[in-house]
Steps between C-alpha positions, in 0.01 A plus 500: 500500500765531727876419479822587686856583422821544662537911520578665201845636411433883272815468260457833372397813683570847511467631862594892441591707775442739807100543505460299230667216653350511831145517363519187245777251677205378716339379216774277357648411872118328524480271263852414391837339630776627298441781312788573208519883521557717223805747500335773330452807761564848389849387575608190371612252740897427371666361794501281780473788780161668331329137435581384904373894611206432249400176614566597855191789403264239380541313802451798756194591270331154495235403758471295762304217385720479190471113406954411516532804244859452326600789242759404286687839343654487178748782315386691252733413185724815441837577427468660899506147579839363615579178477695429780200577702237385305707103570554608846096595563429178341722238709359712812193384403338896469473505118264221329510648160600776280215643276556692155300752383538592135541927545150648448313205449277613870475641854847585601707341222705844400789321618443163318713378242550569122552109391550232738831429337676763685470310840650139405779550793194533744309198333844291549492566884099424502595171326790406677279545853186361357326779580189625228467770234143645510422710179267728456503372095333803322620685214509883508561487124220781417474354123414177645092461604398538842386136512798351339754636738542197718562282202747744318687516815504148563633413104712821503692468841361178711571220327863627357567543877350160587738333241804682577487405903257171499588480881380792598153462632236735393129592615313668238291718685167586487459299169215614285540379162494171314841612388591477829370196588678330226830643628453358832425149367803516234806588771534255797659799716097704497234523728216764487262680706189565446269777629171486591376798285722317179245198569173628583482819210590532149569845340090540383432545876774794495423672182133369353255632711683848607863491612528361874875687642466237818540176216780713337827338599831395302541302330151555402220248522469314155289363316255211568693261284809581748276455838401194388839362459619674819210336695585162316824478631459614849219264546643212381719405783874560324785580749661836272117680522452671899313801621660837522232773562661854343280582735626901478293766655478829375300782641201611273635827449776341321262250334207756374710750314590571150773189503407246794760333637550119437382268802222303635504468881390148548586403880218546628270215296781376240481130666110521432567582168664267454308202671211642264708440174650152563123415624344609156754276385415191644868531654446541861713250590822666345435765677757430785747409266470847359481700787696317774774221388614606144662811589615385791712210335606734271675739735622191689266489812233326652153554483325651785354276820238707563201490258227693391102394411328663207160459473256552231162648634301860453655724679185763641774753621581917373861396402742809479587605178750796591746553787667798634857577578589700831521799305135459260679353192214250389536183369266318308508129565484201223293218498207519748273326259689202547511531889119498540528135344783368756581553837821462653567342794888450719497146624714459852 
């Protein structure tokens, strides 16, 4: 089987920093176009100034053969954020999105917010300029079950927000519920992404057969019931369902320890995931839509020209499973299984 696709667009991605960055941009630079990039560093990325001198770090970092890699930078939503610049950074055409982070839901979110009430003035300037709220929709209530988070958020804070600004466009972010799901297909203004780890794993391939720190991510992987109806949706062709890795990499000194940090790093083989789950769906066909044109028409731009051929065939190859930063953090990688069923291929 073989099919081709315009190149994919990552909608989601967390490119970290320093050695970090330079050791996993490659990966994502590859395989994608535009790549929206997460403003969760160390130091939250509030203005205009640190997005440009952060995306000007991604660039320098990413390689030569990069296939037209375009990060898009989004603000971290904050009170640091002014608003004045925030509208400014987004008529300049540097800022693509602001992202909210509820405070202490995961990696870097200390500076997140309390309720997403508290930033309606910055919501009015995202409306007003059509530009999109990405929410990370997880509850940090600690009475509320680990696997219900993403639907107490949404009923708790999502959908009161969603009726009090209906013009304010929203992408529900690495969506791993039913609950969430149902949001998106309730409130014209949603989209979703949806991870390749959310798709291909439900939380028995975490926790049932000892606990596996590389599948641990947040929101967590759910149950089967959920997968299903998260691979449902993203197979079946609708425009407000496109592909945004998480792909997050942490090294495994942070992920084997007595609390791992949340992340799957999926760059490296997420679009053969992928390709392997709309495949075992009889959905192959959708898989463009998915991966190349919903997103794209989402965020207002046009698919890529340049295409990509996937095709399904045994792979007889040692496929890494680890990488190494510049100074020996490793890395383990997500997803190889998949890529000794596909090959990849950049078309001219």
């Amino acid at each position: 089987m073989t099919i081709e696709i315009p190149v994919p667009d990552d909608w989601h991605v967390h490119l970290r920093d320093d050695d970090m960055l330079d050791a996993v941009v490659g990966y994502t630079a590859r395989r994608f176009r535009y790549a929206m990039v997460m403003p969760n560093l160390a130091a939250p990325i509030t203005d205009v100034a640190d997005a440009e001198a952060y995306r000007d770090r991604i660039v320098a970092a990413a390689p030569d053969d990069a296939v037209d890699f375009r990060p898009q930078m989004t603000l971290y939503c904050s009170s640091a954020v002014d608003l004045a610049d925030l509208r400014a950074g987004i008529e300049s055409g540097v800022i693509r999105a602001v992202k909210y982070y509820p405070a202490g839901a995961t990696t870097n979110s200390a500076a997140g917010g309390t309720a997403m009430a508290d930033f309606i003035d910055l919501y009015e300037v995202l409306a007003d300029t059509d530009t999109r709220l990405l929410v990370h929709a997880e509850s940090t209530d600690p009475s509320v079950d680990i696997f219900a988070r993403e639907a107490a958020f949404i009923e708790r804070e999502l959908i009161p927000l969603a009726a009090r600004l209906p013009e304010l466009g929203i992408t529900l972010e690495h969506v791993s519920t039913k609950a969430g799901i149902a949001f998106v297909d309730d409130h014209e203004q949603a989209g979703a992404t949806v991870t390749p780890h959310h798709l291909a794993k439900e939380r028995s391939d975490l926790l049932a057969d000892g606990m596996r720190p590389d599948l641990y991510c947040k929101p967590v992987i759910n149950s089967a019931e959920d997968r299903d109806a998260l691979v449902a949706a993203a197979t079946s062709g609708r425009a407000d369902f496109f592909l945004g890795t998480d792909s997050a990499p942490h090294p495994t000194t942070a992920k084997y320890g007595p609390k791992a940090k949340a992340g799957v790093f999926n760059a490296a083989y997420g679009l053969e995931v992928v390709a392997d789950v709309f495949d075992r769906a009889g959905a192959i066909d959708n898989l463009a839509a998915f991966t190349s044109t919903n997103g794209a028409a989402c965020y207002g731009v046009e698919p890529s020209e340049r295409r990509l051929r996937l095709e399904k065939s045994d792979i007889d190859a040692d496929l890494a499973t680890t990488f190494s930063t510049a100074n020996g953090d490793e890395v383990v990688l997500f997803g190889a299984d998949a890529a000794t069923r596909w090959s990849v291929t950049l078309l001219d």
